[in-house]
PLY file of the C-alpha trace (Angstrom):
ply
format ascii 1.0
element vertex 114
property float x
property float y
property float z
element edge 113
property int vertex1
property int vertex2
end_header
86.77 107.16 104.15
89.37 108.74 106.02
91.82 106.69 108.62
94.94 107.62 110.35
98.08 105.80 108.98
100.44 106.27 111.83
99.70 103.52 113.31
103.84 102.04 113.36
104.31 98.39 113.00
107.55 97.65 114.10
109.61 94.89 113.24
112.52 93.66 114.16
115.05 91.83 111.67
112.78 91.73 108.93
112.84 88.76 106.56
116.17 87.57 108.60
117.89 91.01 108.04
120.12 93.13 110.20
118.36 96.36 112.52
114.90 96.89 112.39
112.17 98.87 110.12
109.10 100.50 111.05
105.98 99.52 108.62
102.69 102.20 108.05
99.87 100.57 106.41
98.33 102.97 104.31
96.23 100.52 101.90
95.48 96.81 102.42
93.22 94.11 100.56
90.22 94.98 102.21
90.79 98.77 100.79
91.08 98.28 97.25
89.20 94.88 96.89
92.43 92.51 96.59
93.58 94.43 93.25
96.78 95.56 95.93
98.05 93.45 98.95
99.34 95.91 100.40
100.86 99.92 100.41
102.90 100.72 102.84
105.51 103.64 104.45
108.62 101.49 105.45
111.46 103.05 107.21
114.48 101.25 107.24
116.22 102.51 110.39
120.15 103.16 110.06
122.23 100.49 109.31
119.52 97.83 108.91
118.35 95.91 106.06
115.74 93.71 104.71
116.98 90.46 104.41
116.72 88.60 100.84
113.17 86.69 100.02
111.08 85.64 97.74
108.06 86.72 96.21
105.80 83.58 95.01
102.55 85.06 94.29
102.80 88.50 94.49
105.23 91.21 93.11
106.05 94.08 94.89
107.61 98.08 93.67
109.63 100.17 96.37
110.03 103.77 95.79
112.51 105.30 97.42
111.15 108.85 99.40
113.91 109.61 101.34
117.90 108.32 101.69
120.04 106.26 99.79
121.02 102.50 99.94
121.03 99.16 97.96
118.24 97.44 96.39
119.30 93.52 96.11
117.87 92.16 92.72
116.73 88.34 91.79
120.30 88.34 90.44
121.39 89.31 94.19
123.75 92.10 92.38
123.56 95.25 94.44
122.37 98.46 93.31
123.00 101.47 94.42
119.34 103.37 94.81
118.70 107.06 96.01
115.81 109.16 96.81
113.25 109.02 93.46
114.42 105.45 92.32
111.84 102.59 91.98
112.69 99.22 92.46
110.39 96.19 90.75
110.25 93.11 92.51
108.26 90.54 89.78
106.26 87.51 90.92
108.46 84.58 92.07
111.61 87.27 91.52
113.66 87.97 95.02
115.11 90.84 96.71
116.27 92.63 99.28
117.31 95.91 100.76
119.56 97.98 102.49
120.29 100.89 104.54
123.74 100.77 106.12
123.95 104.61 105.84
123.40 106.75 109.49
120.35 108.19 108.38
116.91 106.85 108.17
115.89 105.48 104.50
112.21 106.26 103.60
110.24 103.73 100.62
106.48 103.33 99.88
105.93 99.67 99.45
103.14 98.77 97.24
102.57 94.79 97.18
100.37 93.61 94.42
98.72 89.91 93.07
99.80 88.31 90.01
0 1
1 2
2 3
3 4
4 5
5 6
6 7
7 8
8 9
9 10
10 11
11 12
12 13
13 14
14 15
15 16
16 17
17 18
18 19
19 20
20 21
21 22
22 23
23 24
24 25
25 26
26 27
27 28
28 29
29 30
30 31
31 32
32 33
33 34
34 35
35 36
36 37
37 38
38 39
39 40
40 41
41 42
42 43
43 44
44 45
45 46
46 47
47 48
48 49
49 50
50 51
51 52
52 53
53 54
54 55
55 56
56 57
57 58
58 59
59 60
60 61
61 62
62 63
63 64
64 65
65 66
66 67
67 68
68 69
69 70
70 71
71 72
72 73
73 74
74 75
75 76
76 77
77 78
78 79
79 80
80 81
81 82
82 83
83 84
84 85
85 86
86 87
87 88
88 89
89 90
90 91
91 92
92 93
93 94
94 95
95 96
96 97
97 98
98 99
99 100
100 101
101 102
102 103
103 104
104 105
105 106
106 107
107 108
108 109
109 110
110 111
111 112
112 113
């Protein structure tokens, strides 16, 4: 199977964040037989970020393609994360993100079951 991913999702103050990120499926459930929710291009638009929320039955991995910013752990301490850096998110851990740099930030966002 072959599909186009450029279909953009955009959404607007995601997860009661600041700005606005742009989402590219490029797996879902139906794809890969519910082993992964969900893998996804996000871009995180300048000086916008992904507000701080839970993950109850799922866990969730960023990796960070392109920019810089700060990944927001269960612990809500703020790390500073660059270009190559992966970010866990385990089930029922929190997190958040964000890009307050002028430049867009570029993660693959792979959502997977317990």
């Amino acid at each position: 199977m072959i599909r186009d991913t450029n279909q953009k999702i955009v959404i607007e103050n995601p997860h009661g964040g600041i700005g606005k990120i742009e989402k590219y499926e490029v797996l879902t459930s139906a794809d890969t037989l519910d082993h992964v929710s969900l893998m996804a291009k996000v871009i995180l638009h300048p000086q916008s970020i992904i507000g701080y929320h839970q993950h109850l039955e799922e866990a969730e991995a960023y990796y960070v393609l392109k920019g810089s910013g700060y990944f927001i752990n269960s612990q809500r301490e703020r790390i500073a994360v660059k270009a190559g850096d992966v970010c866990l998110i385990e089930v029922g851990g929190s997190h958040g993100m964000e890009n307050l740099n002028d430049e867009e930030m570029v993660i693959m966002a792979i959502v997977y079951p317990k």
